[in-house]
N, C-alpha and C positions, 0 to 999 in steps of 0.2 A: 472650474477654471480659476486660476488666481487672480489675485486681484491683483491692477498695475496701476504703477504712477505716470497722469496723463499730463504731458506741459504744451502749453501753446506759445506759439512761436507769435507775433504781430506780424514780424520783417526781418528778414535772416540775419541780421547783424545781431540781432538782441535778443540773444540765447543764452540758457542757463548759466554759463560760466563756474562759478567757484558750488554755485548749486548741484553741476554734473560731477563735479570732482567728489561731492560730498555722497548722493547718491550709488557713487562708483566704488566708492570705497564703503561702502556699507551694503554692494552688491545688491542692490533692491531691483526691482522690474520697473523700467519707465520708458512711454513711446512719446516721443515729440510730435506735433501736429505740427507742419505749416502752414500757419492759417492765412494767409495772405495770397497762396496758390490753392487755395478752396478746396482741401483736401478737406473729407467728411472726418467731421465729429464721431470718435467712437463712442458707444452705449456709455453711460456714466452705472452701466449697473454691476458690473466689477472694476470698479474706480477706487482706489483703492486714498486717492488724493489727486484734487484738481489745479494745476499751478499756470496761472496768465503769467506772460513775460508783457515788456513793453512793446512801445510800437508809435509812430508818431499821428497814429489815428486820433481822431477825438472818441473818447465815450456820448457824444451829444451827437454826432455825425447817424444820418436817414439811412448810410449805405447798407445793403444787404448782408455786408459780410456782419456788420456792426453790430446790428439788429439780432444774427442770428447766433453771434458771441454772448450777448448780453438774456438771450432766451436761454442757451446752455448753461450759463452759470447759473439764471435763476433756476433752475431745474433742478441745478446741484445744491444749492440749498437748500430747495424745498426736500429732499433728496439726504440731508446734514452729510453730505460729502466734504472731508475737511479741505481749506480750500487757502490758496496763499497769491496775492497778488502784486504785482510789483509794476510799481509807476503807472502804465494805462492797468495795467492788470486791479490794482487799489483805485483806479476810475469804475472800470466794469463793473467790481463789484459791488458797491458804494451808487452806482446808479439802479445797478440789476434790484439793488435790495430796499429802493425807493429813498434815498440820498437822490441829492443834486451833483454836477460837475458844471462850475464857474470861472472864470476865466481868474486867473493868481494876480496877485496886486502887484508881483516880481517874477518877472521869466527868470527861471534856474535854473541855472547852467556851469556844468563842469564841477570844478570842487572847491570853489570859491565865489563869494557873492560881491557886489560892487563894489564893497569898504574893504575887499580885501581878505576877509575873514573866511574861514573854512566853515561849508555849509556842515551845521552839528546839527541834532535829533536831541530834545531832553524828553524824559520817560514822563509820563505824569503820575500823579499818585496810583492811578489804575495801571499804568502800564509797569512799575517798578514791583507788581506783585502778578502782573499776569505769567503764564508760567512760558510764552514766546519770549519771553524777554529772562530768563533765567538765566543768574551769574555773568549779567551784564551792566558796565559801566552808566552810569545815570544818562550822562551823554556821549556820544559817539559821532563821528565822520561818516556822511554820505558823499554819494555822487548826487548827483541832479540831471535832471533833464526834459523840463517840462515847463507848460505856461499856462495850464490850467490846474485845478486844484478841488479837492470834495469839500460839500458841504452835506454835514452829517443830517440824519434824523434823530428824531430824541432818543431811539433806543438803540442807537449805533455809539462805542464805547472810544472816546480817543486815547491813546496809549501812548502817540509820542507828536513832541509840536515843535514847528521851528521856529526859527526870529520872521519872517516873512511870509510863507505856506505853512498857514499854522496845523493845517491837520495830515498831519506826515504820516501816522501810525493809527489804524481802526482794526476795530474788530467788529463782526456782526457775528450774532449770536455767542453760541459756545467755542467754534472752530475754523470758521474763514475769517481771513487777515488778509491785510494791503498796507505795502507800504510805499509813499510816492516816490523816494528817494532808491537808489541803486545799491544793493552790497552783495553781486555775483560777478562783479567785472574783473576780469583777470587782463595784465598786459595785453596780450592779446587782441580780447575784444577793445579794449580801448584806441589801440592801434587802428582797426578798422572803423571805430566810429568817428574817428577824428578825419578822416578822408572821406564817407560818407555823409555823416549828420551837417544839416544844414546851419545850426547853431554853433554845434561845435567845431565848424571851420574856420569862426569867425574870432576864433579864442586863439591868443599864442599856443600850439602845439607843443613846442619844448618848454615853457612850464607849466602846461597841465601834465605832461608827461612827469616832470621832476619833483610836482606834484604828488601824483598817484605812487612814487617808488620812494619817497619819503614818506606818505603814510602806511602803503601796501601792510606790512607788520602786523600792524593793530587792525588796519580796513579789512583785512582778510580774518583774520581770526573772529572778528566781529562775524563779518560772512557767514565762516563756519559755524560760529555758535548759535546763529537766530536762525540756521537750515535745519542745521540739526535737532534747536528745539523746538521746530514746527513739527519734524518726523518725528521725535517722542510723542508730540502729540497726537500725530497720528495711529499709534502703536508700535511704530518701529523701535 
């Protein structure tokens, strides 16, 4: 049996995005879980790579589904399943792996923070040589969307920090990564998160919109190139 790429869904708006498009175009095998309608976890033992999306769950939350995400993942590391997490997905794994999850000293939200400023990502010395971040700009443009935030263990590595949620970018071990901030979102999905999400209702819609399509260019290409160099790492 071949091996496939398994992504988990938290809550049906916040799905792979510029992720599927990369995938797609690289024709690889991947099934999406809806994890939120308690469809079963397949084997992780032709897993070929494991990807959390977000979700506006906590990682610290008792609930059954929570519990039973956070045993999966560790499974998959114990497992060196390469493993890529995004926003709660970099919660999961970051708690799975014996890190903490804290509440953030700045709820962040949208693509600009209180002063105005575009929420940016700067690599750290570790992250401007790890090979996730290859042939990419020192700092870059995120999305955001969260109010809590990890706190590492000593042997968990940070790779990229921002001005307020300083630990944006980890790696544990050799191959699972998380990053809190968003870079799969396509018009699209932003469209529906702005009528959905409870935060981002409460933001002007047309410029977060004007926004997202004045930096779209570069935020997407960024996208593309930290997808794709997580699949080279994977072997693809």
């Amino acid at each position: 049996m071949n091996k496939q790429i398994i992504i988990m869904k938290n809550i049906s708006r916040e799905g792979p995005g510029i992720l599927k498009e990369v995938l797609e175009g690289k024709n690889l095998d991947f099934k999406i879980i809806e994890v939120q309608t308690g469809e079963d976890f397949p084997s992780l033992k032709n897993c070929a790579a494991l990807i959390v999306l977000g979700g506006p769950d906590s990682a610290n939350s008792k609930s059954e589904k929570m519990l039973k995400e956070i045993s999966y993942v560790q499974k998959a590391l114990l497992m060196r399943v390469p493993y890529l997490g995004v926003c709660l997905g970099l919660q999961v794994l970051v708690k799975a792996a014996g890190g903490s999850v804290i509440k953030s000293p700045v709820k962040e939200i949208g693509f600009r923070d209180h002063d105005g400023k575009y929420f940016e990502v700067k690599l750290t010395k570790e992250g401007k040589i790890d090979p996730i971040f290859e042939n990419f700009p020192e700092e870059f443009k995120v999305f955001q969307l969260h109010g809590e935030m990890v706190k590492l263990s000593k042997d968990m590595r940070l790779l990229g920090k921002g001005r307020f949620c300083r630990n944006q970018v980890v790696r544990v071990g050799e191959n699972a990564y998380g990053i809190q901030g968003h870079l799969e979102v396509t018009r699209k999905m932003l469209l529906r998160w702005v009528k959905e999400d409870y935060d981002l209702k409460k933001l002007n819609t047309e410029k977060l919109i004007e926004d997202f399509e004045r930096i779209y260019p570069e935020f997407s290409l960024n996208g593309r190139r930290f997808f794709q160099n997580f699949l080279n790492l994977c072997g693809f």
